[in-house]
PDB file of N, CA, C and O in Angstrom:
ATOM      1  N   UNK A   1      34.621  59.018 167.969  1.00  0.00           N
ATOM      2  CA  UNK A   1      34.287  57.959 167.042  1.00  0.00           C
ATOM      3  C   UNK A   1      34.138  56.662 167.828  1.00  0.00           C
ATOM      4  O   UNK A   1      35.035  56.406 168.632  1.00  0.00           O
ATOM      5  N   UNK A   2      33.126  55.814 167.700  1.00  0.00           N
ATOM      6  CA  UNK A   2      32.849  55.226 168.354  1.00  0.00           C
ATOM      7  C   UNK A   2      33.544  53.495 167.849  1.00  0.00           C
ATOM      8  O   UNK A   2      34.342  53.553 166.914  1.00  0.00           O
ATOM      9  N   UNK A   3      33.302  52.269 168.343  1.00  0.00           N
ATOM     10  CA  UNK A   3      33.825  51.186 167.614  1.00  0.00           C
ATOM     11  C   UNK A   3      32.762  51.027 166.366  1.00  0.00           C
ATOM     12  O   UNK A   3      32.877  51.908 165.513  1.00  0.00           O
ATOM     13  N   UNK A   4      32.061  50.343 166.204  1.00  0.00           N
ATOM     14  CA  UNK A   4      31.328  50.525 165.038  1.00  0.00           C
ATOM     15  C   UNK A   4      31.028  51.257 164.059  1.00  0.00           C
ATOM     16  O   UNK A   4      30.599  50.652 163.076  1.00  0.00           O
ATOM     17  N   UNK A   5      31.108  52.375 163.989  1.00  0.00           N
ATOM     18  CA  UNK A   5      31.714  53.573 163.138  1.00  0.00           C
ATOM     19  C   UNK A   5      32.765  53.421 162.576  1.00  0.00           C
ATOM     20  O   UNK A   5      32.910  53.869 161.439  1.00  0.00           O
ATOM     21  N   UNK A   6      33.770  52.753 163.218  1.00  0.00           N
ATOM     22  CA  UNK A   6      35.352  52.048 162.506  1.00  0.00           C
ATOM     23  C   UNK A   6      34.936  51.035 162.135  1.00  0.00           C
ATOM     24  O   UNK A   6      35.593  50.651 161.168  1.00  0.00           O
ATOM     25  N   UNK A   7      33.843  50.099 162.510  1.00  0.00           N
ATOM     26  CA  UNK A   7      33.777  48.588 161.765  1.00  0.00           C
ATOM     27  C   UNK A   7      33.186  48.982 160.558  1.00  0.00           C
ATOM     28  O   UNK A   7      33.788  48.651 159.537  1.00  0.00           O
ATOM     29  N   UNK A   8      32.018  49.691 160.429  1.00  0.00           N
ATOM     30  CA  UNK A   8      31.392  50.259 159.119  1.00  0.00           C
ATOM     31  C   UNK A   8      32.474  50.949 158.175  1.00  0.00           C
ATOM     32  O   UNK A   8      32.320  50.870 156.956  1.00  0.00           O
ATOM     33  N   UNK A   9      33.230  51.417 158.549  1.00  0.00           N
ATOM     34  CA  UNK A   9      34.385  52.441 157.612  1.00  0.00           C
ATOM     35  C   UNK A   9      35.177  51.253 156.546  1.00  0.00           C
ATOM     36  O   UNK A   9      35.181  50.983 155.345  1.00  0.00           O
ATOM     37  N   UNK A  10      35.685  50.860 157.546  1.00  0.00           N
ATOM     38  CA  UNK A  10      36.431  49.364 157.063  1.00  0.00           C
ATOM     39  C   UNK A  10      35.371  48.623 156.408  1.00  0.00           C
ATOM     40  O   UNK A  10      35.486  48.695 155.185  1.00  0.00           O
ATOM     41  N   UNK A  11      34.208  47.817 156.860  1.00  0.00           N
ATOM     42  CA  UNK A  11      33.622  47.393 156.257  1.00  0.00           C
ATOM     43  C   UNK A  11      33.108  47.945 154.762  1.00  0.00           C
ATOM     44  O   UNK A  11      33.095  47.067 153.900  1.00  0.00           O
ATOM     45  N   UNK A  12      32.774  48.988 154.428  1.00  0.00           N
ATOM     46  CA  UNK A  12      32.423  49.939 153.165  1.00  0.00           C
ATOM     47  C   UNK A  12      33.829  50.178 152.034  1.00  0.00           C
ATOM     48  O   UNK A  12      33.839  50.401 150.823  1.00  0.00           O
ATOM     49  N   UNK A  13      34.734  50.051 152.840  1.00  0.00           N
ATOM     50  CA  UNK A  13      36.298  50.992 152.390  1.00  0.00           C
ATOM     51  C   UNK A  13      37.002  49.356 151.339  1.00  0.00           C
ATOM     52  O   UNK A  13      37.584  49.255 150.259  1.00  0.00           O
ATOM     53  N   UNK A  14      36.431  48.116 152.628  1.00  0.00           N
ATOM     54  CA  UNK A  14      36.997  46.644 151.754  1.00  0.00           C
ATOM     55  C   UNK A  14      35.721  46.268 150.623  1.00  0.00           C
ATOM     56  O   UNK A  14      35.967  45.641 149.593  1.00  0.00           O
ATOM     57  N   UNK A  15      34.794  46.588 150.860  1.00  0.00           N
ATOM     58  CA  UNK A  15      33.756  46.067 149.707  1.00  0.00           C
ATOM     59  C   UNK A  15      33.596  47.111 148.938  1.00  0.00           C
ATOM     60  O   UNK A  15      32.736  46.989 148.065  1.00  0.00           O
ATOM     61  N   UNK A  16      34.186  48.143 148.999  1.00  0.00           N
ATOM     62  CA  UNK A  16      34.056  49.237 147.919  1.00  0.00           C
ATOM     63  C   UNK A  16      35.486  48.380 146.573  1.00  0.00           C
ATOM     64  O   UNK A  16      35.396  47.782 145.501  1.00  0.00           O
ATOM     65  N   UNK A  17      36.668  48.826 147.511  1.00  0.00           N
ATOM     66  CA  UNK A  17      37.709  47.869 146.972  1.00  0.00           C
ATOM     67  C   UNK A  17      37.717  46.332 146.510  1.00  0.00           C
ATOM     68  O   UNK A  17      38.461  45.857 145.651  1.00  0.00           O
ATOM     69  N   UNK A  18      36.929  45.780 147.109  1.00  0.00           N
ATOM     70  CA  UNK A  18      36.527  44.448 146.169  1.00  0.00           C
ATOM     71  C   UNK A  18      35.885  44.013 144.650  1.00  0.00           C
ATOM     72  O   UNK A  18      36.130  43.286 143.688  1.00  0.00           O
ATOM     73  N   UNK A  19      34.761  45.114 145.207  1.00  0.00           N
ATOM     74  CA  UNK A  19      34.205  45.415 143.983  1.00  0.00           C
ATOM     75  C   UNK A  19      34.513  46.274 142.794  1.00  0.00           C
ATOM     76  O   UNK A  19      33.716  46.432 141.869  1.00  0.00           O
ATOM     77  N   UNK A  20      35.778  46.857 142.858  1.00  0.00           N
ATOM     78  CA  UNK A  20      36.493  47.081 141.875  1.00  0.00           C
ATOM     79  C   UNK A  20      37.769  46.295 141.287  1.00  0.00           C
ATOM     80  O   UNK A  20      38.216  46.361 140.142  1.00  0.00           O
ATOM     81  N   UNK A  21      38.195  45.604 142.276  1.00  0.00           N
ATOM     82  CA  UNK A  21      39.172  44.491 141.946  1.00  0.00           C
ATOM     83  C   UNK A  21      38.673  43.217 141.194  1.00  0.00           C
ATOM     84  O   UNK A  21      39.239  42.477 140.388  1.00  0.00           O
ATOM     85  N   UNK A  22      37.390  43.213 141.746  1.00  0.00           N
ATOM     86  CA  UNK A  22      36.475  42.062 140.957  1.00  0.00           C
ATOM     87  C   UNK A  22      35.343  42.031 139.659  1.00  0.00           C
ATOM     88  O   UNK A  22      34.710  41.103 139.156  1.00  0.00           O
ATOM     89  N   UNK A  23      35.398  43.458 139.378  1.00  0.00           N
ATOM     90  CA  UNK A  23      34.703  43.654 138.471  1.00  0.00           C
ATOM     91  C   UNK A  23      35.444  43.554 137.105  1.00  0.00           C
ATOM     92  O   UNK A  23      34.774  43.575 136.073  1.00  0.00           O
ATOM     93  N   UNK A  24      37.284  43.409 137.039  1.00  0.00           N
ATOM     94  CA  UNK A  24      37.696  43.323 135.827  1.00  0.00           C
ATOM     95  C   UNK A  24      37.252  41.792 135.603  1.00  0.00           C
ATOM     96  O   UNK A  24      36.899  41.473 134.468  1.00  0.00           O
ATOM     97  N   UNK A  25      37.250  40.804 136.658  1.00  0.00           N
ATOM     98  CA  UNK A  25      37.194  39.809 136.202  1.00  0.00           C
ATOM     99  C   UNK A  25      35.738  39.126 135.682  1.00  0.00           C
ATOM    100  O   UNK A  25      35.629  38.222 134.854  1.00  0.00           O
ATOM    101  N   UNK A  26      34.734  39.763 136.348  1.00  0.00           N
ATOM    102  CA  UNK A  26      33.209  39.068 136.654  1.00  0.00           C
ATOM    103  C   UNK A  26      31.878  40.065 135.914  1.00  0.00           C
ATOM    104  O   UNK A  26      30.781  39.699 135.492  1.00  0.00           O
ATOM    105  N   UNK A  27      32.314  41.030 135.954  1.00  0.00           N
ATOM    106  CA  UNK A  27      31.372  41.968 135.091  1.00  0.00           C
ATOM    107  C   UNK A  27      31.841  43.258 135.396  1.00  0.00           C
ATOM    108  O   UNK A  27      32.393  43.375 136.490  1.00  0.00           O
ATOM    109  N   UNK A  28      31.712  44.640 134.403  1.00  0.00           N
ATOM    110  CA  UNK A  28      31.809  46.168 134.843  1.00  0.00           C
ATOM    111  C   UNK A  28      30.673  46.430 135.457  1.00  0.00           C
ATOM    112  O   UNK A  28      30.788  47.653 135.546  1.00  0.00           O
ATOM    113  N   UNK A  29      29.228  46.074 136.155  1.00  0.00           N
ATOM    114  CA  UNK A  29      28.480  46.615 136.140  1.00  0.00           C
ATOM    115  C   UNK A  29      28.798  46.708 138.230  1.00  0.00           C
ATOM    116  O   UNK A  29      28.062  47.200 139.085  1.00  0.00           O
ATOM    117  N   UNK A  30      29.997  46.096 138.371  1.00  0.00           N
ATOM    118  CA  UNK A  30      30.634  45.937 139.907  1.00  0.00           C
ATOM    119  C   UNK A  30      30.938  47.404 140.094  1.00  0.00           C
ATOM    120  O   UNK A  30      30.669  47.943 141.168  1.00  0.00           O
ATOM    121  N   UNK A  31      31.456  48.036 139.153  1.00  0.00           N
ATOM    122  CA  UNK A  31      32.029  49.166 139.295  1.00  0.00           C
ATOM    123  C   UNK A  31      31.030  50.336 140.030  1.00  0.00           C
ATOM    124  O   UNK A  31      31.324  51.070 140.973  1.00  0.00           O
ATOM    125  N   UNK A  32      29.950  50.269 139.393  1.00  0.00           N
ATOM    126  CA  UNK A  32      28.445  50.876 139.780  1.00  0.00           C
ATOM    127  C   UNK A  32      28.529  50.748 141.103  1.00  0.00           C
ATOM    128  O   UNK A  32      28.451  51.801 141.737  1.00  0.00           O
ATOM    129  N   UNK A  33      28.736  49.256 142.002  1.00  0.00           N
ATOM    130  CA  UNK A  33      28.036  49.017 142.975  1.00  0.00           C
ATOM    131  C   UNK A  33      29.557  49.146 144.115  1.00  0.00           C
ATOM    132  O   UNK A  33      29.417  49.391 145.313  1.00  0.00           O
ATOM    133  N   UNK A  34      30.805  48.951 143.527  1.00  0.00           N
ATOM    134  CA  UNK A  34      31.891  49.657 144.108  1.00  0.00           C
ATOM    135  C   UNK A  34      31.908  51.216 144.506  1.00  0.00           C
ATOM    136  O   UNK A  34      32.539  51.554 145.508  1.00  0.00           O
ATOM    137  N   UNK A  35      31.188  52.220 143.691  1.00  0.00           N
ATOM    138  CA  UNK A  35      31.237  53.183 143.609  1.00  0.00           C
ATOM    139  C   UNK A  35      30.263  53.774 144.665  1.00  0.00           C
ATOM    140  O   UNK A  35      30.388  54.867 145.219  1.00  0.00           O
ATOM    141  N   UNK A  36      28.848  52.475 144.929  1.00  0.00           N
ATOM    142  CA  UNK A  36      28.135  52.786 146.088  1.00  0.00           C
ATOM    143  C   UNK A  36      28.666  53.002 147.034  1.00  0.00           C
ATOM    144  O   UNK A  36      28.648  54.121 147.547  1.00  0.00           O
ATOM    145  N   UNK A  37      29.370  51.857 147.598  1.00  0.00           N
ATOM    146  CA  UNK A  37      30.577  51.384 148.540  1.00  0.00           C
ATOM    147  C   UNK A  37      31.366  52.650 148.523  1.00  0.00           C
ATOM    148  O   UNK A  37      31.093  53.206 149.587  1.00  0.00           O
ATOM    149  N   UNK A  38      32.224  53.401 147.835  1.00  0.00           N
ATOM    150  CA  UNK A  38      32.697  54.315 148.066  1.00  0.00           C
ATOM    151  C   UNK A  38      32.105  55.677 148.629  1.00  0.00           C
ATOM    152  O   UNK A  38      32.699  56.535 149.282  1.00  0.00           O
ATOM    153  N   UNK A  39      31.013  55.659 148.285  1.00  0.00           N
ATOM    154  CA  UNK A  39      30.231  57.139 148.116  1.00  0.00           C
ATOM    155  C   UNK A  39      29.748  56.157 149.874  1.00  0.00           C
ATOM    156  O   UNK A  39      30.006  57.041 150.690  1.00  0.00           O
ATOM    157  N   UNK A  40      29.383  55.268 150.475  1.00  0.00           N
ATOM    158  CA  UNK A  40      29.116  55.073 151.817  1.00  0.00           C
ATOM    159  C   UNK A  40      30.325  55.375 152.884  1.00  0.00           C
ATOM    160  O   UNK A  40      30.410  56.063 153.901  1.00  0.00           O
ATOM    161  N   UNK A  41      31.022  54.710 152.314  1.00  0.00           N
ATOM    162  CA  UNK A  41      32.592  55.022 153.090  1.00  0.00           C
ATOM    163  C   UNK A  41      32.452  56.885 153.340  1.00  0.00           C
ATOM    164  O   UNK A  41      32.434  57.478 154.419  1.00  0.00           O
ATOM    165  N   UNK A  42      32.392  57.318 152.313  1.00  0.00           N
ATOM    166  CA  UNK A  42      32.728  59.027 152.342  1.00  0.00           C
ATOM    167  C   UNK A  42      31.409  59.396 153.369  1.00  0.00           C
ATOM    168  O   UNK A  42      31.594  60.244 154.242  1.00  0.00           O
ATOM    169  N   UNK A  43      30.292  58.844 153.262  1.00  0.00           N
ATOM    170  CA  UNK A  43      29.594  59.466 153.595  1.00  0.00           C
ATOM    171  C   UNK A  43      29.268  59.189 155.461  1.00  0.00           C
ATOM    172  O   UNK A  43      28.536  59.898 156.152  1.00  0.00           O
ATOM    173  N   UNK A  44      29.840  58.301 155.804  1.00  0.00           N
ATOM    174  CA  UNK A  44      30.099  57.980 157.244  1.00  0.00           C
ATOM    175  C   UNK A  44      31.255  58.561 157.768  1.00  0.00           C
ATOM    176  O   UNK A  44      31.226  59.146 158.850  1.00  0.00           O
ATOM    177  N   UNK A  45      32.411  58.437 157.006  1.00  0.00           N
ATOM    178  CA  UNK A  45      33.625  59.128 157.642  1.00  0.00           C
ATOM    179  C   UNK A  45      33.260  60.669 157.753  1.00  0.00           C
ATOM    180  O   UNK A  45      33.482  61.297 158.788  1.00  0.00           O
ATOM    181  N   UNK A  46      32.630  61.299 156.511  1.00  0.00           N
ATOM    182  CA  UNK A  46      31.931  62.756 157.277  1.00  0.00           C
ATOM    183  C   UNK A  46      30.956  62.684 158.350  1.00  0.00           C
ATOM    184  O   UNK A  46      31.373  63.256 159.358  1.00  0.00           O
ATOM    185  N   UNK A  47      29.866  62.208 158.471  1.00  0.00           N
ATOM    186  CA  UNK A  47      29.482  61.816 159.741  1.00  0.00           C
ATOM    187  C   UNK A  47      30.233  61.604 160.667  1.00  0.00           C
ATOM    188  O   UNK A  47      29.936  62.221 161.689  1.00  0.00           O
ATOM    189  N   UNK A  48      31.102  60.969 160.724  1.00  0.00           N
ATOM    190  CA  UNK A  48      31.940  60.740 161.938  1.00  0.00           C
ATOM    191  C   UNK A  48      33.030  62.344 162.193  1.00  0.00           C
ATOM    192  O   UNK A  48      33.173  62.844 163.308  1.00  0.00           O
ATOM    193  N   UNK A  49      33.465  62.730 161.336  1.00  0.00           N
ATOM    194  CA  UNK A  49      34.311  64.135 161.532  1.00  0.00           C
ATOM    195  C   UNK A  49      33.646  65.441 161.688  1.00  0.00           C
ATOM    196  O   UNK A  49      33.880  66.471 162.320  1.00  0.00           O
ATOM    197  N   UNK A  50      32.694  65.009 160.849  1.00  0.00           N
ATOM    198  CA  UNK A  50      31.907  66.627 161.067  1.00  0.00           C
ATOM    199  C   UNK A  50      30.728  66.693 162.065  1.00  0.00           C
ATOM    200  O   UNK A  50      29.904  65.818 162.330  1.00  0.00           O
ATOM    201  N   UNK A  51      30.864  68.091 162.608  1.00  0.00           N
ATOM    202  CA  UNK A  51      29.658  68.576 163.864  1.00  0.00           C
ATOM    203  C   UNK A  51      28.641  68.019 163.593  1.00  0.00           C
ATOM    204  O   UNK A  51      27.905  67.429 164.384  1.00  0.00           O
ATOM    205  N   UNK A  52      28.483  68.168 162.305  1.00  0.00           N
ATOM    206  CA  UNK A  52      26.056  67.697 161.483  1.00  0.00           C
ATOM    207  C   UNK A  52      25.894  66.546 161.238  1.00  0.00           C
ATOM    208  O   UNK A  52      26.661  65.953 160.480  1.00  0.00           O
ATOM    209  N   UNK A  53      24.700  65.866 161.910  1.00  0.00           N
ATOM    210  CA  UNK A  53      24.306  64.439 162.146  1.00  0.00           C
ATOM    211  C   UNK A  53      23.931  64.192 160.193  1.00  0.00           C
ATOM    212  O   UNK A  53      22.829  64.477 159.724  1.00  0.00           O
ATOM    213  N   UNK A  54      24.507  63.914 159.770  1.00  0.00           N
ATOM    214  CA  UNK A  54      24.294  63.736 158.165  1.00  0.00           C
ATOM    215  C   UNK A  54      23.075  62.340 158.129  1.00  0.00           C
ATOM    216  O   UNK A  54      22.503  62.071 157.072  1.00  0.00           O
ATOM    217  N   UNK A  55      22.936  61.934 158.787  1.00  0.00           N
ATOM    218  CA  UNK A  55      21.944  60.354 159.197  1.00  0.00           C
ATOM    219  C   UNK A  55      20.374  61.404 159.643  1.00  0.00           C
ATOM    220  O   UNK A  55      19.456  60.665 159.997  1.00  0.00           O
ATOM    221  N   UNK A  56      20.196  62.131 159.652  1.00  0.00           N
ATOM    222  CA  UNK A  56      19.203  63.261 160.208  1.00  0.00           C
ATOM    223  C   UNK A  56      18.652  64.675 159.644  1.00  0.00           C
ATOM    224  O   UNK A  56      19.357  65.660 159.426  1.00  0.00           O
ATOM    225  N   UNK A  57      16.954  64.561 159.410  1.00  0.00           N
ATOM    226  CA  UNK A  57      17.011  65.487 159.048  1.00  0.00           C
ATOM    227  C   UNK A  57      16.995  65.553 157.176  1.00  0.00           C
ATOM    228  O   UNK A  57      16.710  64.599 156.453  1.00  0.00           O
ATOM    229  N   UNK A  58      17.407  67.035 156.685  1.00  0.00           N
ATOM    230  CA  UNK A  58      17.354  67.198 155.111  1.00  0.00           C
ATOM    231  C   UNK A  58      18.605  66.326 154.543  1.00  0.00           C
ATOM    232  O   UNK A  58      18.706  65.877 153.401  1.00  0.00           O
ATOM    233  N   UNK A  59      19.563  66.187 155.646  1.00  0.00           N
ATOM    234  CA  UNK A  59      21.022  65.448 154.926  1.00  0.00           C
ATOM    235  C   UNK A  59      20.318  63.794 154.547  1.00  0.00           C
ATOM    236  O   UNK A  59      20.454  63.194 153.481  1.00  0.00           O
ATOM    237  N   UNK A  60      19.356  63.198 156.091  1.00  0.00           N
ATOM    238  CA  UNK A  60      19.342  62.084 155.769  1.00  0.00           C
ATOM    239  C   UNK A  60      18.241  61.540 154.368  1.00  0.00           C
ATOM    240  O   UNK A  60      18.010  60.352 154.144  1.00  0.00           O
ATOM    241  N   UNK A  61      17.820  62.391 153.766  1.00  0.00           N
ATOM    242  CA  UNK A  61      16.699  62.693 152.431  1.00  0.00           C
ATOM    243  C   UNK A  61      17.960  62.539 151.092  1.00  0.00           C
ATOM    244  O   UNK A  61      17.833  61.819 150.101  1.00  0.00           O
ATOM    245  N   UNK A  62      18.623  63.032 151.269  1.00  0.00           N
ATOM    246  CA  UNK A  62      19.511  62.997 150.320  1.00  0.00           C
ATOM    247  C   UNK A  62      20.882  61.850 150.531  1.00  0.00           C
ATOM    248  O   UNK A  62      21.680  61.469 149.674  1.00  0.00           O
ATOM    249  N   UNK A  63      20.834  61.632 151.407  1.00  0.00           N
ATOM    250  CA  UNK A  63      21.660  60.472 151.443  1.00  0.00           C
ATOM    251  C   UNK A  63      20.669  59.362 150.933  1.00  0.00           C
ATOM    252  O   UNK A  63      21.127  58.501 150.182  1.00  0.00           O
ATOM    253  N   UNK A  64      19.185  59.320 151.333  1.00  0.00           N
ATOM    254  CA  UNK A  64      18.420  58.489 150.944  1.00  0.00           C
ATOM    255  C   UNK A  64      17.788  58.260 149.152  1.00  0.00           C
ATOM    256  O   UNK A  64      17.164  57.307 148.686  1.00  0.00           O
ATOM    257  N   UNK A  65      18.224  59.459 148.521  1.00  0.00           N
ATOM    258  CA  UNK A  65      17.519  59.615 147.217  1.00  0.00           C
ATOM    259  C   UNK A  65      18.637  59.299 146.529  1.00  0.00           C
ATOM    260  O   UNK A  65      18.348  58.671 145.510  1.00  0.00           O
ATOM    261  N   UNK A  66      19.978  59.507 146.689  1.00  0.00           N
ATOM    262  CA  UNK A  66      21.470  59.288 146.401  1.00  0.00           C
ATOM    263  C   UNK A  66      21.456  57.398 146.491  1.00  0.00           C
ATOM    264  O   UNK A  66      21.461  56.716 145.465  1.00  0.00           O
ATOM    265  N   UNK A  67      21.444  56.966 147.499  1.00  0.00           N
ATOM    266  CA  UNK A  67      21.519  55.484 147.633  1.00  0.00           C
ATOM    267  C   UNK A  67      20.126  54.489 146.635  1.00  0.00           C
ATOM    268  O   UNK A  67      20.074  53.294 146.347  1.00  0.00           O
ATOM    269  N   UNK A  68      18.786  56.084 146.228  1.00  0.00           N
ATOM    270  CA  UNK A  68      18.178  54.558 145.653  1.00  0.00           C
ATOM    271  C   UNK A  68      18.664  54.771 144.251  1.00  0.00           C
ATOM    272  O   UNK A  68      18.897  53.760 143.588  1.00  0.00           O
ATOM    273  N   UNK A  69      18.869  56.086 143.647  1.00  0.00           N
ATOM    274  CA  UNK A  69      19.674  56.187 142.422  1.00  0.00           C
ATOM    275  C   UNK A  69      20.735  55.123 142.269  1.00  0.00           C
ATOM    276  O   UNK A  69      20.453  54.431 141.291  1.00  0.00           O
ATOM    277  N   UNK A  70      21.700  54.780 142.780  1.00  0.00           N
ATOM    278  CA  UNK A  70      22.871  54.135 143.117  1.00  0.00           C
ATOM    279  C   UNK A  70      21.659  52.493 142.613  1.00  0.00           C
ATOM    280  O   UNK A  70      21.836  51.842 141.584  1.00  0.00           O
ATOM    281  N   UNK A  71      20.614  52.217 143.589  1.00  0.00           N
ATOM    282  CA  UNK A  71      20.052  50.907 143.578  1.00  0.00           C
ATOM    283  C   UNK A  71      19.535  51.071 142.126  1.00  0.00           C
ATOM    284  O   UNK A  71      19.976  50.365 141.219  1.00  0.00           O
ATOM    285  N   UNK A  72      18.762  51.844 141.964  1.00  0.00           N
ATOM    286  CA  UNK A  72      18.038  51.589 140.275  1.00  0.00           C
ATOM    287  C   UNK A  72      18.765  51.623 139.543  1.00  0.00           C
ATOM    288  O   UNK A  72      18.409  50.944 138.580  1.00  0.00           O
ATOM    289  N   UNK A  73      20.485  52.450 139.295  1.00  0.00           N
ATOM    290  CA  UNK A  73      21.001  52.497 138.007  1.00  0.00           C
ATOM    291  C   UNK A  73      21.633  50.753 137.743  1.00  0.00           C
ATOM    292  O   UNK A  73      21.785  50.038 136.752  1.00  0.00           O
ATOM    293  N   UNK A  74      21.860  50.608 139.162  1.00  0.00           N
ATOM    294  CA  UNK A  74      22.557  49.033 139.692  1.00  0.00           C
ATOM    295  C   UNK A  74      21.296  48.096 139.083  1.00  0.00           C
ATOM    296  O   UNK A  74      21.656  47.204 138.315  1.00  0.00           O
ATOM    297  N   UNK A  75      20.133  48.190 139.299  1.00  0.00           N
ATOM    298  CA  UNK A  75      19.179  47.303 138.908  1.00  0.00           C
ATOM    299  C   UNK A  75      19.123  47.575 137.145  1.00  0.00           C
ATOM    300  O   UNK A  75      19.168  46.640 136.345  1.00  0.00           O
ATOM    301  N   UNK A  76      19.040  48.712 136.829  1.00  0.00           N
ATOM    302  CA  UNK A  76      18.469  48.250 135.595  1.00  0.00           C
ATOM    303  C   UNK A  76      19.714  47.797 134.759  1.00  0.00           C
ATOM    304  O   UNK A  76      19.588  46.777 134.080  1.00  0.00           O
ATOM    305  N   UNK A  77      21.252  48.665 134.750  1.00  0.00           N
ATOM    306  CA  UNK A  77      22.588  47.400 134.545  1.00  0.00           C
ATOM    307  C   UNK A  77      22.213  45.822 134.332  1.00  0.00           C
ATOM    308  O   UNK A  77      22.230  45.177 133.283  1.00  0.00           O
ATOM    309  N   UNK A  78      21.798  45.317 135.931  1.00  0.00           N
ATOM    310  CA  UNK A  78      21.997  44.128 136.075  1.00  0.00           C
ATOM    311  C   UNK A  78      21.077  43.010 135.175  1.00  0.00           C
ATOM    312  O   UNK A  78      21.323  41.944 134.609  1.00  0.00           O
ATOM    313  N   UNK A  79      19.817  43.910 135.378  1.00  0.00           N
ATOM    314  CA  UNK A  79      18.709  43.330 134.512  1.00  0.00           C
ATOM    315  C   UNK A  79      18.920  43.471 132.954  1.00  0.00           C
ATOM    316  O   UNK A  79      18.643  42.496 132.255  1.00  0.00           O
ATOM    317  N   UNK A  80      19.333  44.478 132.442  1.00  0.00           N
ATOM    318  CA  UNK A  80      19.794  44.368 131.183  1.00  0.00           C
ATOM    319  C   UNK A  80      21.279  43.361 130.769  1.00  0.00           C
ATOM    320  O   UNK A  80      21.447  42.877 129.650  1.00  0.00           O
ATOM    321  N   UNK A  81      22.111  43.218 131.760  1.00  0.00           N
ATOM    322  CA  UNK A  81      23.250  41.995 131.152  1.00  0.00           C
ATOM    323  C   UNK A  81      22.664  41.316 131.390  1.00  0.00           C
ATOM    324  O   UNK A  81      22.920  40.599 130.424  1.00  0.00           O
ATOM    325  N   UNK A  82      21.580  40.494 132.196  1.00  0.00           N
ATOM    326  CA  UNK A  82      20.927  39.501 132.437  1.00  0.00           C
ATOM    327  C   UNK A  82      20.106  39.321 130.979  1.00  0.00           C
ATOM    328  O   UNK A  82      20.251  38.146 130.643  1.00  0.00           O
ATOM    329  N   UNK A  83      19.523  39.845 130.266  1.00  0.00           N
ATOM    330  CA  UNK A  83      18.796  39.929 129.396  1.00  0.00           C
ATOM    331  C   UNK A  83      19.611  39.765 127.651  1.00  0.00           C
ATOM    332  O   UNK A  83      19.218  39.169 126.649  1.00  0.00           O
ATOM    333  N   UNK A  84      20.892  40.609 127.916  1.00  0.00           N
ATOM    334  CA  UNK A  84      21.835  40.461 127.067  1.00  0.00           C
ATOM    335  C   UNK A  84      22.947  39.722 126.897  1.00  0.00           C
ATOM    336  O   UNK A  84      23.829  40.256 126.223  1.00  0.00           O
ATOM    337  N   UNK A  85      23.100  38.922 127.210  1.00  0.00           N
ATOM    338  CA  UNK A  85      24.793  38.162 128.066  1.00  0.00           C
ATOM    339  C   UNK A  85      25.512  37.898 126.833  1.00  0.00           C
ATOM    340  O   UNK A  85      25.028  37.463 125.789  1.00  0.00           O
ATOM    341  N   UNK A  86      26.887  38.249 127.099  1.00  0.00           N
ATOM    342  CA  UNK A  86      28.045  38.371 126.071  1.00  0.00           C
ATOM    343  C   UNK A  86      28.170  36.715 125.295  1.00  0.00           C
ATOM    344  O   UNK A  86      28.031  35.652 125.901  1.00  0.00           O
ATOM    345  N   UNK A  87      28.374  36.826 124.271  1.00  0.00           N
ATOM    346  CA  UNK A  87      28.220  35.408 123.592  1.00  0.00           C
ATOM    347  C   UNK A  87      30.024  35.539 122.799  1.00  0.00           C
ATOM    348  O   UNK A  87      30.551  36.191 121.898  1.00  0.00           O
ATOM    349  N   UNK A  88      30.477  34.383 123.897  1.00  0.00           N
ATOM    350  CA  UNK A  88      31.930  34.329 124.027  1.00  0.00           C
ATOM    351  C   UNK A  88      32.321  33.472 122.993  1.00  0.00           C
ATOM    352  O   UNK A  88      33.512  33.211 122.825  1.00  0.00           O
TER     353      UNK A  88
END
């Protein structure tokens, strides 16, 4: 495991955790984008443990169709509270 491979882990592992600590206060639609953050964390720390370049190849297609799902469900969320906003 290399250094940056640990800066990315950490980096993914605290903004996964942020964005769930901060979403009780600022919106649920954090949770979505915490959950990205999590599903990146998992998906580098297997890269890093396991033999198969998961960044390569049929893995890196599905890591790629996985992350824009993650972006569109995140976009259309955001665009719809944007459109709807809670009237306090």
């Amino acid at each position: 495991m290399q250094f940056m491979d640990v800066v990315y882990l950490i980096l993914w592992a605290l903004l996964g955790a942020y964005c769930f600590y901060a979403a009780r206060k600022l919106s649920p639609i954090l949770y979505i984008l915490g959950s990205f953050f999590v599903f990146m964390f998992g998906w580098y720390l297997a890269n890093d443990l396991l033999a198969v370049d998961l960044f390569g190849g049929t893995y890196n297609l599905i890591f790629r169709g996985i992350a824009l799902c993650f972006l569109v469900l995140f976009l259309i969320l955001y665009l719809y509270v944007k459109k709807h906003p809670k009237d306090e």
